[in-house]
N, C-alpha and C positions, 0 to 999 in steps of 0.2 A: 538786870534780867537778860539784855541783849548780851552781855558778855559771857554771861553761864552760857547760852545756847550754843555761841560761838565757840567756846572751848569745850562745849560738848560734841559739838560737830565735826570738831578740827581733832579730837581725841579717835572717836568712829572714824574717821577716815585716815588717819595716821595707823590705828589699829589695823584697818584692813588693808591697808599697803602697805607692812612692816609682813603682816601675816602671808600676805599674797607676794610678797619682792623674792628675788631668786633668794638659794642656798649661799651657806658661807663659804666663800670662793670663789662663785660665780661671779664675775668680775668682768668690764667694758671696757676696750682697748682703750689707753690717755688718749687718743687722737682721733678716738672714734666721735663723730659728726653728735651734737646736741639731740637729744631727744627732739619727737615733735610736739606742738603746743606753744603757747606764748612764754615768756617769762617765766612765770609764777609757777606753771605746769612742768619748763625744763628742769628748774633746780627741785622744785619737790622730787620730781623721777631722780635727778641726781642722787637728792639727799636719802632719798629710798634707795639706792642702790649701794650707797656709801654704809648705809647705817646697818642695815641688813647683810652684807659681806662684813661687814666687823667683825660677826661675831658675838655681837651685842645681847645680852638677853633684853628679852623681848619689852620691858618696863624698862629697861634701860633706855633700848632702842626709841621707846615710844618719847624719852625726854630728850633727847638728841633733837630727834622732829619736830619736837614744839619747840624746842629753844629755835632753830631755822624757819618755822611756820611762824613764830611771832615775831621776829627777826624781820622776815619779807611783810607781813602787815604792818607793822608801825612803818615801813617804808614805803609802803603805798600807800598809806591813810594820812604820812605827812607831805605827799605830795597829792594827793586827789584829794583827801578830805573826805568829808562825810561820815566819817565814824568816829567812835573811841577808840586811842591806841590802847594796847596793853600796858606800856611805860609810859614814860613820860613826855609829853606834847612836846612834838619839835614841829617848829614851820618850816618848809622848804623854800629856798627862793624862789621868786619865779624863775621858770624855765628850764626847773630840775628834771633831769630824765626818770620815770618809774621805773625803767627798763636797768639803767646802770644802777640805780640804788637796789632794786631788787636781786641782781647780782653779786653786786657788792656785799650786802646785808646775809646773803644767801653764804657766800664762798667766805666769809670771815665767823661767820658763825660754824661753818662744818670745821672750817683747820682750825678752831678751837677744840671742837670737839675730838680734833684724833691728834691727840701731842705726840709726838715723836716718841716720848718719855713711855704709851702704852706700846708702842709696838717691843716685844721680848720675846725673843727664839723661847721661851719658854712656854710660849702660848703654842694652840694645836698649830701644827705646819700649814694648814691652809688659813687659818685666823691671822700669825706671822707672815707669813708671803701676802696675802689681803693690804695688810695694815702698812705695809713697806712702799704699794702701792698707791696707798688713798693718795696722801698729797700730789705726787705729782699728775694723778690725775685728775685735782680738783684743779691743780696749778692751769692742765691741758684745758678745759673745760669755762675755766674762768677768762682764761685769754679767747678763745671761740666765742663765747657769749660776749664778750667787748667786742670782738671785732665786729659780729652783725647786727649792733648798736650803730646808725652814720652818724660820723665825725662831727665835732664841732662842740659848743663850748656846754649844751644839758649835759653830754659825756664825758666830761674831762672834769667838770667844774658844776656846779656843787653836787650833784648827784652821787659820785662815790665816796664822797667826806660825809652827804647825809647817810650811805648805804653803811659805809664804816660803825657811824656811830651807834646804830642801829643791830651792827653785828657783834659790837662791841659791849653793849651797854643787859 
């Protein structure tokens, strides 16, 4: 029952940030400064802003978002705890950063979602230019979110092998 709710919830609010995220085109300079909000709040805004410049129809869009919104929860529920993942239980070590796993789970799941393989001068000229764009500024985006992570060993070790698996899986 807790899970229906939650992916009822997460569907409504993906909906209404896909519907409300700018036009296809409008696009965020690679070096422009991280959204405001913690973690969880920047890569969602990312990943709304990635998915909705796509191009994407809009059912499309909306599985993009889930595949990155369950992505970043199994990555915080395996290091906080207290819920059911959507996949499969992984424990985190101690000491694991939420911050770099949610990152990491966040930014491996979007450069799945845009293969190189979709972007095609055949698509409309701003959908094309858009999509030429995404990576390197999830690239831009992913290094700015480590960097205001401090150093030391939740960041480097295990936390982005958990966020990996997690973007991966």
């Amino acid at each position: 029952m807790r899970r229906t709710i939650l992916a009822v919830a997460a569907a409504l609010v993906a909906v209404g940030a896909v519907s409300a995220a700018p036009g296809v085109g409008a696009t965020r300079d690679a070096a422009a400064a991280l959204p405001p909000g913690n973690t969880v709040a920047q890569w969602n805004q990312i990943a709304e802003d990635k998915v909705a410049g796509s191009g994407a129809f809009q059912s499309e869009g909306l599985i993009y978002m889930a595949y990155a919104s369950a992505a970043v929860y199994d990555a915080v529920v395996a290091i906080e705890g207290g819920f059911e993942p959507y996949g499969p239980a992984i424990t985190a070590p101690a000491g694991a950063s939420a911050d770099a796993a949610v990152v990491e789970a966040a930014y491996r799941t979007l450069w799945a979602s845009f293969p190189p393989s979709s972007c095609t001068p055949a698509s409309p000229p701003t959908v094309y230019e858009f999509c030429l764009q995404v990576r390197p500024s999830l690239d831009a985006s992913y290094a700015e979110a480590l960097a205001a992570i401090p150093p030391g060993q939740a960041k480097t070790y295990p936390s982005p092998n958990l966020g990996r698996s997690m973007g991966c899986s």
